[in-house]
C-alpha positions in Angstrom: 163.8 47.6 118.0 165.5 51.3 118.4 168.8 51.3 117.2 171.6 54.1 117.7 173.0 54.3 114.7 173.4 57.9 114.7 173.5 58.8 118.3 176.9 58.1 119.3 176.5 60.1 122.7 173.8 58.2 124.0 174.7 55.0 122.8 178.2 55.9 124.9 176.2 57.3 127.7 173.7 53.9 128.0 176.7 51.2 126.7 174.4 49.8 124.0 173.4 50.3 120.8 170.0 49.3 120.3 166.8 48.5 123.1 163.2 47.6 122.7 162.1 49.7 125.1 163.5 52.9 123.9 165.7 55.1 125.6 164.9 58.1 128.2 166.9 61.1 127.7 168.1 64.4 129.7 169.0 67.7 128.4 169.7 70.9 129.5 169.1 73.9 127.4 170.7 77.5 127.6 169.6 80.5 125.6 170.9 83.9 126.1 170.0 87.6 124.9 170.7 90.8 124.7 168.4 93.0 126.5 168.7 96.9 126.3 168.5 99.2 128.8 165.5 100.4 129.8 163.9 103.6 128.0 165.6 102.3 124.8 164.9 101.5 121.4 166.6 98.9 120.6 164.9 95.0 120.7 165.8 92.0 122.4 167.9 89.8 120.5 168.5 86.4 120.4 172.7 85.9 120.7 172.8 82.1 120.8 171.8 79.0 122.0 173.3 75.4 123.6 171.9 71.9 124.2 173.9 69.5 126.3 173.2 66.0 127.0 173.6 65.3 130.8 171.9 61.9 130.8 170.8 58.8 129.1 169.3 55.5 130.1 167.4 52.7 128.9 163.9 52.7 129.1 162.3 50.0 131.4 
């Protein structure tokens, strides 16, 4: 048994909190840099990150 004790978002998203089956998950994942211009020096750098959760289900 998988319980969602800690996963409030999915266990909101599916409208229960535990499955035998397991749950299937969806996220979507941004990343952004900075990239110079070209003919310079400078390195790309990493400026952030974001994970969202667009979907959750109940395995079958």
């Amino acid at each position: 048994m998988i319980k969602l004790d800690n996963n409030p978002a999915v266990k909101a998203l599916t409208g229960v909190d535990q499955s035998a089956t397991g749950f299937t998950t969806t996220y979507s994942d941004q990343v952004f840099f900075y990239v110079p211009s070209q003919g310079s020096d400078d390195q790309i750098r990493l400026l952030g990150y974001r994970s969202s959760l667009l979907e959750a289900k109940v395995s079958p």
